[in-house]
C-alpha positions as CSV (number, residue, x, y, z in Angstrom):
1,X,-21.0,15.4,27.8
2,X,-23.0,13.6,30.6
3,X,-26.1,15.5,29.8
4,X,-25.7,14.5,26.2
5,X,-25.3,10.8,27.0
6,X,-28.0,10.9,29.2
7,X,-30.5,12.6,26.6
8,X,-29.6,9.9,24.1
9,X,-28.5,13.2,22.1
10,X,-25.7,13.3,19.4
11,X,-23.4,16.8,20.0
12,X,-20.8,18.5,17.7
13,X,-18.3,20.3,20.3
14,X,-16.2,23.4,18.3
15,X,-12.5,23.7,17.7
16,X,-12.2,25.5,21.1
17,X,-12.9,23.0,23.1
18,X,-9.8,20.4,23.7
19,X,-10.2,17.1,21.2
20,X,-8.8,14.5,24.3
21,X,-12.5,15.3,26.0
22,X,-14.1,14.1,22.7
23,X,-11.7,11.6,21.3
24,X,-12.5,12.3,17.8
25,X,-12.0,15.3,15.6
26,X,-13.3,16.2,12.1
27,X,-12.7,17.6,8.5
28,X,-14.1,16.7,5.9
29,X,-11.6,16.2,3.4
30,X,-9.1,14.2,6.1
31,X,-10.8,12.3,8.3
32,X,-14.9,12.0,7.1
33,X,-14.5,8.5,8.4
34,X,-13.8,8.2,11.7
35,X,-17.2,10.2,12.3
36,X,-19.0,7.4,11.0
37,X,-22.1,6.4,13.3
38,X,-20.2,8.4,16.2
39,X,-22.3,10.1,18.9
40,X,-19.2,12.9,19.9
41,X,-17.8,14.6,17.3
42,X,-15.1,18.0,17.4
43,X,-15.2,19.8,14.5
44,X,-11.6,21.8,14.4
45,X,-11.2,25.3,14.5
46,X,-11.5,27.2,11.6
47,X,-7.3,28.0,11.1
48,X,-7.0,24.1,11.6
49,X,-9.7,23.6,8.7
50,X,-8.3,25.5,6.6
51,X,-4.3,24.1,7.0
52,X,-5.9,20.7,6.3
53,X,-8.0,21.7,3.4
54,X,-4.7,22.7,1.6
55,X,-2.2,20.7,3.3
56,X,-3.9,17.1,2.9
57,X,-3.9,17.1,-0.7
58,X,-0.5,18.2,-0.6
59,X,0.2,15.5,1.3
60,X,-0.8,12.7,-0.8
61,X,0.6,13.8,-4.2
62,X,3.8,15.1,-3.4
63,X,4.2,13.3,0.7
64,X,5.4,15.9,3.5
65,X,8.4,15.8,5.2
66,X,7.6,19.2,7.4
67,X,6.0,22.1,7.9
68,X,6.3,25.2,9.7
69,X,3.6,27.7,9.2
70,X,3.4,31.1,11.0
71,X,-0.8,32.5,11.7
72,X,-1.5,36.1,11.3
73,X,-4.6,35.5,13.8
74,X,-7.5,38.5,13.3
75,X,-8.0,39.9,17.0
76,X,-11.7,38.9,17.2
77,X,-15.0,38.7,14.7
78,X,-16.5,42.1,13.5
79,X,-19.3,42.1,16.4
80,X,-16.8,41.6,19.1
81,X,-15.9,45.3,20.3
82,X,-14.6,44.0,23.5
83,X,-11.5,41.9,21.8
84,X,-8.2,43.4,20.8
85,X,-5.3,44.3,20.5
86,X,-6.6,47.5,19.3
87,X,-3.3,49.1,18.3
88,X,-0.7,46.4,19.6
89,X,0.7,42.7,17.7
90,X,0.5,40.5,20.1
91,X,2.3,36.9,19.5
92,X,1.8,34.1,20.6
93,X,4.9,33.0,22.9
94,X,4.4,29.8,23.4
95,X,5.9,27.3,20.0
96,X,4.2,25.5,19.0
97,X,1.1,27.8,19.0
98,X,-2.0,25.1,19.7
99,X,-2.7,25.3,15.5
100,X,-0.1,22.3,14.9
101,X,-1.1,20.0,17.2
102,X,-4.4,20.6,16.4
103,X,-3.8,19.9,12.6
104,X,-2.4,16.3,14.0
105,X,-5.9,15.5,15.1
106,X,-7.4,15.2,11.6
107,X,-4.2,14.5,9.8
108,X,-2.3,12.5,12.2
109,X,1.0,11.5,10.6
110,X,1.7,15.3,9.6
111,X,5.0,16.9,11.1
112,X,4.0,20.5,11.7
113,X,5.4,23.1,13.7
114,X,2.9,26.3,14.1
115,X,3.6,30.2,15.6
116,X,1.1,32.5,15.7
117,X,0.3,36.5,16.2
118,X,-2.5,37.9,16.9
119,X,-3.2,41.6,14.8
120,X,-6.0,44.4,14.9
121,X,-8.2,43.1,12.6
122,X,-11.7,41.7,12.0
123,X,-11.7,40.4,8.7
124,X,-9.8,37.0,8.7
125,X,-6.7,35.1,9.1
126,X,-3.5,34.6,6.9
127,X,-1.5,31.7,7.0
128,X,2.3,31.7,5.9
129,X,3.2,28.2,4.9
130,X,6.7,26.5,4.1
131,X,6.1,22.6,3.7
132,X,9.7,20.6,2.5
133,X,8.1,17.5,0.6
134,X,9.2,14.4,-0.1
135,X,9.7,15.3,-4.1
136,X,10.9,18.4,-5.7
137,X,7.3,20.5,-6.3
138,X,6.1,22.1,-9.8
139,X,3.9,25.3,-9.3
140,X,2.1,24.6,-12.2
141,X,0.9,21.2,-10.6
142,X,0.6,22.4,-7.0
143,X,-2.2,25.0,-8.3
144,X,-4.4,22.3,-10.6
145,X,-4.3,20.2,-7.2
146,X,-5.7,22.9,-5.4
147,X,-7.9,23.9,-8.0
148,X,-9.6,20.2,-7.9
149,X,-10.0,20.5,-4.6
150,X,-13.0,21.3,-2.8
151,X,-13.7,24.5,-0.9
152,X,-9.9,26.1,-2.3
153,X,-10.3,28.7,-4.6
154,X,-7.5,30.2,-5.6
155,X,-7.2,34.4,-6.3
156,X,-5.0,36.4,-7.7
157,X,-3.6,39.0,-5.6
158,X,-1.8,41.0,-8.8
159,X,-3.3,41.2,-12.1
160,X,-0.7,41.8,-15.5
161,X,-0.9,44.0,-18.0
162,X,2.5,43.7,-20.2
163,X,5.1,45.1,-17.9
164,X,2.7,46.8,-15.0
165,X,1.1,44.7,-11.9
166,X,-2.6,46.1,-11.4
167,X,-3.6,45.6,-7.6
168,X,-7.0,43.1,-7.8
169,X,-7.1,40.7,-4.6
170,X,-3.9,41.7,-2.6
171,X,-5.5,41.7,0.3
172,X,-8.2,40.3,3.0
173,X,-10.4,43.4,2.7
174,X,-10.7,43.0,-1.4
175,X,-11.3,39.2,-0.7
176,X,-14.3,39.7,1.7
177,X,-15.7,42.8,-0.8
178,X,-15.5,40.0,-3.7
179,X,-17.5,37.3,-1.5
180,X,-20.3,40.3,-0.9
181,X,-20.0,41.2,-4.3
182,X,-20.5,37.3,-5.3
183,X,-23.4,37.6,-3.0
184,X,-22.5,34.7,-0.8
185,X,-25.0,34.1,2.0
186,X,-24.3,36.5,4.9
187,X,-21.1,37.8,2.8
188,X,-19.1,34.4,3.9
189,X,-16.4,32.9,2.5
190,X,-16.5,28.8,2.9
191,X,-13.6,28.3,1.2
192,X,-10.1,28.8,1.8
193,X,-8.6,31.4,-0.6
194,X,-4.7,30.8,-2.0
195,X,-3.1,33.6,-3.6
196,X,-1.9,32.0,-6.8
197,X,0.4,34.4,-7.5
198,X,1.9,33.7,-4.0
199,X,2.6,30.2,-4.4
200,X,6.4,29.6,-4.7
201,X,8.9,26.5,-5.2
202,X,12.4,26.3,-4.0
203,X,14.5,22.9,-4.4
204,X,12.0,20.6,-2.3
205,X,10.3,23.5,-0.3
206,X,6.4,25.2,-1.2
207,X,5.9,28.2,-0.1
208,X,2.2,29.9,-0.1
209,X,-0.2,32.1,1.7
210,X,-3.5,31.6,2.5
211,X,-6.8,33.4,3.8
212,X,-9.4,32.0,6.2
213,X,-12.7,33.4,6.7
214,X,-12.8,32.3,10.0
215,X,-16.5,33.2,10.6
216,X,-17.9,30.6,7.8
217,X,-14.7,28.0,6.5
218,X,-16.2,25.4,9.6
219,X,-19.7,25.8,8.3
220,X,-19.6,23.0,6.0
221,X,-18.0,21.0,7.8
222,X,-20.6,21.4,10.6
223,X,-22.7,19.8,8.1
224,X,-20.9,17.0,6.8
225,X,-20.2,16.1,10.6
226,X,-23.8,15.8,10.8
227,X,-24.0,13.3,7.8
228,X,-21.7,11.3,9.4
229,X,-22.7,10.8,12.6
230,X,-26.0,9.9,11.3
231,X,-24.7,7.3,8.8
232,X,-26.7,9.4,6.1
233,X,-23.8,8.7,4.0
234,X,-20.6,7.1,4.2
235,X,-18.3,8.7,0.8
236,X,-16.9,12.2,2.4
237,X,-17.1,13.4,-1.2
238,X,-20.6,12.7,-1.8
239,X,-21.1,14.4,0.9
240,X,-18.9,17.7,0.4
241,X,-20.9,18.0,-3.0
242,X,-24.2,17.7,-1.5
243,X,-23.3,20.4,1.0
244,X,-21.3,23.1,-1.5
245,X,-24.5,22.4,-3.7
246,X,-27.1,22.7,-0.9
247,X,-24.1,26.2,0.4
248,X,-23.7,27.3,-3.1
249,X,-20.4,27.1,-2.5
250,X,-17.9,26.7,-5.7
């Protein structure tokens, strides 16, 4: 950080590195504001992104009382041969894993409890959420919040035809062939993909499971950090439009 000071420089650290060394963390959607003019910035990792993406909205229609959310971690991105476990599931033994914590530093009131496991794959992560609002959730509602929110999309892992369930997005393979087959740059995913079909309500409890990309769900927000810390402009969701335009992300 000295050297950065000492340049004059503005520097964005990654979700790695630990947020008490910067002091302030980023997403978007949370937090846009406390960026503001700010010469240090953290933008979270790429699981933390994507809990807030769909937790924060969550949050302020229906208030949290608690969540406990389990990662299914990939082992390591698609050029790193040297990661594993290559035919091992490794978890995570300390609770909780670093994910929940981490969430606090863009959503800070938010009671979260995280455990994690590590599998041998390249393609992405999968979250398994339970959140117990503060009101009784409706499904139907749940999914038209998500589906005004920025950089959610929601999929369908099942498909109906009368009585018979047609396999279509049921898993993190089909989801990555759809973003190459949507020809997103690099065959990304920015967004965070919700199974609708696995979005569930019991009493006060949501239950849902989500996919992270966790190659390209940050990219944005690299972006709109960078808006911020230059005061280019000061409405996070001017900004997230002017980056999903600029991304072609929808």
């Amino acid at each position: 950080m000295e050297m950065y000071k000492n340049g004059n420089t503005k520097a964005i650290w990654q979700g790695g590195e630990k947020h008490a060394l910067i002091g302030v963390s980023f997403n978007a959607l949370t937090n846009y504001s406390e960026s503001i003019g700010k010469d240090f910035v953290r933008v979270v990792s790429c699981n933390t992104t994507g809990l807030a993406r769909t937790l924060y909205p969550i949050s302020q229609n229906y208030g949290i009382d608690n969540v406990q959310a389990v990662m299914v971690r990939r082992s390591g991105d698609p050029k790193d041969s040297d990661r594993g476990p290559l035919n091992s599931i490794e978890p995570v033994l300390n609770v909780p894993s670093h994910h929940g914590p981490d969430v606090q530093t863009v959503i800070s009131d938010l009671n979260i409890q995280t455990m994690a496991v590590k599998v041998p794959t390249t393609i992405m992560h999968v979250h398994c959420i339970i959140a117990k609002l503060n009101k009784k959730p409706n499904v139907k509602d749940v999914l038209s919040i998500w589906e005004s929110t920025p950089r959610v999309n929601l999929l369908d892992g099942f498909l109906k035809n009368g009585e018979t369930k047609i396999r279509n997005l049921p898993g993190t393979a089909e989801i990555m062939e759809l973003a190459r087959d949507l020809s997103y740059r690099r065959g990304d995913l920015n967004q965070i993909a919700v199974w609708r079909d696995g979005v569930h309500a019991l009493d006060d409890k949501l239950y849902y499971y989500q996919a992270i990309h966790q190659e390209s769900d940050v990219v944005p927000e690299n972006i709109d950090a960078i808006r911020a810390m230059f005061s280019l402009e000061s409405d996070n969701m001017k900004s997230i439009h002017k980056t999903n335009k600029a991304l072609g992300i929808n």
